[in-house]
C-alpha positions as CSV (number, residue, x, y, z in Angstrom):
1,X,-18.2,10.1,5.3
2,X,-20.8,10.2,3.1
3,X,-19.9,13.4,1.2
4,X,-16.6,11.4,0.3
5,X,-18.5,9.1,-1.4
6,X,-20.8,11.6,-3.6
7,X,-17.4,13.1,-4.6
8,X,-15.5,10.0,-5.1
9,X,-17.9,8.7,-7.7
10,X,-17.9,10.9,-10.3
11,X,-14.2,12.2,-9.8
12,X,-13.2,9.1,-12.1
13,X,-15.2,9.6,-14.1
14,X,-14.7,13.2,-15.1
15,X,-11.7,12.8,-15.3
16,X,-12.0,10.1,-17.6
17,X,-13.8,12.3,-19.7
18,X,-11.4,15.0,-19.6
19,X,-8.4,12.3,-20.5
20,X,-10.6,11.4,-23.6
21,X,-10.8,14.8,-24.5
22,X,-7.6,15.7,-23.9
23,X,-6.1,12.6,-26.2
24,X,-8.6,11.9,-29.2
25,X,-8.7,16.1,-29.8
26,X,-7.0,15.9,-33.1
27,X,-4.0,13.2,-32.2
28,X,-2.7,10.8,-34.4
29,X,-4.2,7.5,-33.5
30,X,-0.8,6.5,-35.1
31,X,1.2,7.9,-32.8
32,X,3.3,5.6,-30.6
33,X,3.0,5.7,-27.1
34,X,4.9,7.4,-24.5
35,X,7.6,5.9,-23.6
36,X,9.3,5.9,-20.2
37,X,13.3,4.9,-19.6
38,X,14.4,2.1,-17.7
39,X,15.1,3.6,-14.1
40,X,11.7,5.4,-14.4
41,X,10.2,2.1,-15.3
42,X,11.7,0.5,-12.3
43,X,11.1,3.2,-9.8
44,X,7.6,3.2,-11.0
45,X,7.5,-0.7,-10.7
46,X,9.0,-0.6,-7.3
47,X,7.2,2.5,-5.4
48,X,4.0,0.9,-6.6
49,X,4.7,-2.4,-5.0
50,X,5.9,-0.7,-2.3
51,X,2.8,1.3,-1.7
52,X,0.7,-1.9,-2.4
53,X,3.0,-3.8,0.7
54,X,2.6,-0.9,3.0
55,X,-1.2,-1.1,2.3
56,X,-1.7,-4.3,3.1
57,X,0.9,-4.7,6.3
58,X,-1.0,-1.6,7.9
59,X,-4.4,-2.5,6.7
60,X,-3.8,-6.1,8.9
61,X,-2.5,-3.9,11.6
62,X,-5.5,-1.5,11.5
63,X,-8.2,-4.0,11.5
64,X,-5.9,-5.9,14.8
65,X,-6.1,-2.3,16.8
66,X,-9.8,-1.8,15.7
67,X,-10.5,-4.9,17.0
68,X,-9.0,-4.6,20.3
69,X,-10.3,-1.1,20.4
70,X,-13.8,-2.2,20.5
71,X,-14.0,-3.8,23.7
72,X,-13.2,-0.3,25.4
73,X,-16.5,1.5,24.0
């Protein structure tokens, strides 16, 4: 699991980098920014709360099973 750390770490960061890049290479620092409509607004709104919520319910159901798990081995 280590390995996942060693790539984890930089991955945001590059890609960071390459975001910069990608936006400050001759742009208009005028320009407005993107703008989404109202349904995509919402279903970005309510997938990422919904994502959030499954994280934690599971996450509190993880750490229950792990803990029970433990006094097999």
């Amino acid at each position: 699991m280590i390995w996942l750390a060693i790539v984890g770490i930089p991955n945001p960061i590059v890609g960071l980098d390459i975001l910069y890049r990608y936006r400050m290479a001759g742009e208009n620092e005028e320009a407005p920014p993107i703008l989404l409509s109202r349904p995509y607004a919402i279903a970005l709104a309510v997938l990422s709360f919904a994502i959030l919520f499954i994280d934690v319910i599971f996450g509190h159901w993880f750490n229950i099973v792990c803990s029970a798990a433990q006094g097999l081995f």
